[in-house]
N, C-alpha and C positions, 0 to 999 in steps of 0.2 A: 340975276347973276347965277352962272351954270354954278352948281354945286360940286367938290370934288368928290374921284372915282375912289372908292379905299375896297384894298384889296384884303377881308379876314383871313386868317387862319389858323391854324395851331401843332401842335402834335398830341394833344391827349383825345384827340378825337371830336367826330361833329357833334356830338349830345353831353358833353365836357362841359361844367359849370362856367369855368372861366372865360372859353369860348362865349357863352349864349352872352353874358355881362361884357365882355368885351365889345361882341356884337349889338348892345344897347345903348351902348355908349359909342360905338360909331354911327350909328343912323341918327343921333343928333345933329351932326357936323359934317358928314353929307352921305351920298348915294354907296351902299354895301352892296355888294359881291362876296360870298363865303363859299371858299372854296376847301375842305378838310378832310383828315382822313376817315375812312368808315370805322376804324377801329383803332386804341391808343398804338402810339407810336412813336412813345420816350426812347430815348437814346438811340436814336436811328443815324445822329448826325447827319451826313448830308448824303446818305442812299440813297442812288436811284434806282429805279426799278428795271432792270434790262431782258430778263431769260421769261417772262409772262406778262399778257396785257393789261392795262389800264383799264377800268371800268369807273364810268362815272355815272353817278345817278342826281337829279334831280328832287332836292328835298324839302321838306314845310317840316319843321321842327316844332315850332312857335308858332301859334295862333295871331300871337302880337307882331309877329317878323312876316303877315303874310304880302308885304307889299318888296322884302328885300328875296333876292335870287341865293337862293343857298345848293352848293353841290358837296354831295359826297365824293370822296376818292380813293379807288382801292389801294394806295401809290403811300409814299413815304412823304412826310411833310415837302420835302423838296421837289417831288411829282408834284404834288399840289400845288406850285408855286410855276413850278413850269408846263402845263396843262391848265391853267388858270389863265396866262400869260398867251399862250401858241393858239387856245382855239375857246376857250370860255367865255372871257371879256370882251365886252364889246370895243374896249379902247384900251390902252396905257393907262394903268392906275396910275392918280397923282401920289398916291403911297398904299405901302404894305403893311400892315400891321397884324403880330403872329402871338399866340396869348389867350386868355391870360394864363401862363403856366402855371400848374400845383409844384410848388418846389422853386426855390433859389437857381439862375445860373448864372455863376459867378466862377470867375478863375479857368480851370481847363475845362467845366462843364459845360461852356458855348462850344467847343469842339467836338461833344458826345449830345448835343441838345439838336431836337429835332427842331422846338421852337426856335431857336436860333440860325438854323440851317435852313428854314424857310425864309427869315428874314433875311439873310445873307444871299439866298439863291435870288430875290429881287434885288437886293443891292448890286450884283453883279451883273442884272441886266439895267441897270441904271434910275431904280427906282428908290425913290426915298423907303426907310426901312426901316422897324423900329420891333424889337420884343422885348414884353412883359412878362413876368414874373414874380406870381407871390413868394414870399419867404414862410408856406403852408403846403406842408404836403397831403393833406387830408384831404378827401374827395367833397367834404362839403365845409370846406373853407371859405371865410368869409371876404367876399371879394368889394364890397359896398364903399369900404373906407379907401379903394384904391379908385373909385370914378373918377375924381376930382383930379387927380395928379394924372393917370391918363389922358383926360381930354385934354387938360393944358396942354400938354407936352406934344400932345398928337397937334393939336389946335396951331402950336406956336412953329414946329415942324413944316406946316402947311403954309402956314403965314412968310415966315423967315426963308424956308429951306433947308437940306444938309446936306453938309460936301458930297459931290459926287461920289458914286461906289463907298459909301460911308456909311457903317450900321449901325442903331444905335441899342443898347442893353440896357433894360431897365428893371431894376429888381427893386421891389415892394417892401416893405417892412413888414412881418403880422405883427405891427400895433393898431390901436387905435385910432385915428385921425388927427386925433386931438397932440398926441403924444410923437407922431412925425416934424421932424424942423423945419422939412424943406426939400428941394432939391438939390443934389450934391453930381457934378462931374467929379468919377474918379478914375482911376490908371485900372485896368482888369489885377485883379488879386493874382498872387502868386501861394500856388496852392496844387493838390492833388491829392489821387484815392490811396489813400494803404489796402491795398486790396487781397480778399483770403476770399477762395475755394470752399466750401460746404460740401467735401465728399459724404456720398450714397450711393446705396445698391441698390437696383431693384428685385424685383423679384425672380428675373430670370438671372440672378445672376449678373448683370452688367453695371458696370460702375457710372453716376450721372456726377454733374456740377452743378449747384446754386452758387452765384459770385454774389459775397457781402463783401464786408468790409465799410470804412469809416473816410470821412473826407475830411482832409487838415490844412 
């Protein structure tokens, strides 16, 4: 039985923790392709890249990954999805799956989420479509307790289906294993940034912005 084509990728980048565990947990359940950016690429939402070219390189990250095809991509998660799609792949992936995020996106953060924006830009070309994300913004966050709920869902996705042009979000708990109920279908949150400005000068003289601010 031919095995399915699954399309990785992310927006924190090709050497991104969440990425390479994502990446382990699909080459159990079938043939990978990672197509990602060369460097993080949070909140890019769905940029494309128009006024400079695309450069994709060829890459062995993992020792252990050296039988999956992995590319770099100078492009914004959404290039990656579509240069994965136009000239990478040898075929139509039976899905896409973009992940696994450092950070929640829940509410209006799929609208500013690269990872999201990748998985959207396949669902618009009619591919099943799915992103993950931890509820851990730390870079070495603990991704081990989310395998199991990923591969079902990736697993059952493959098996069943989802509606055409239909994405799906999946956001992680940082708990435990033990201490998760389940899986839960719910309505996207209603929510958004109170957002404040960090003015600075520099030194010549010229005023800059850091944007903080708090999500509610």
């Amino acid at each position: 039985m031919e095995k399915p084509l699954i399309l990785v990728t992310n927006d924190d980048g090709i050497t991104a923790p969440g990425l390479r565990m994502l990446i382990s947990i699909m080459k159990k359940i079938g043939d990978v392709v990672v197509v990602a950016p060369d460097s993080p690429q949070s909140g890019m939402g769905h940029a494309i890249t128009l006024d400079t070219a695309l450069f994709s390189k060829k890459m062995k990250i993992d020792l252990d990954n050296d039988d999956i095809e992995e590319y770099s991509c100078s492009g914004t998660p959404a290039d990656c999805v579509k240069l994965a799609l136009q000239e990478l792949l040898p075929k139509k992936p039976d899905i896409c799956v973009s992940g696994i995020n450092h950070g929640a996106n829940s509410s209006i953060n799929v609208i500013y989420s690269g990872t999201m924006s990748a998985a959207i830009e396949a669902g618009i070309e009619g591919i099943p479509a799915i992103g993950f994300s931890l509820c851990d913004y730390n870079w070495d966050a603990d991704f081990s307790h989310a395998q199991d709920f990923i591969a079902t869902i990736v697993t059952q996705a493959l098996e069943n289906g989802i509606p055409k042009r239909t994405v799906l979000n999946v956001n992680i708990p940082k708990l435990e294993k033990k201490k998760i109920k389940g899986i839960k279908v719910c309505r996207q949150a209603k929510a958004n940034w109170k957002e404040k400005f960090d003015k600075r000068t520099n030194p010549m003289g010229k005023d800059y912005y850091w944007l903080t601010g708090e999500f509610e």
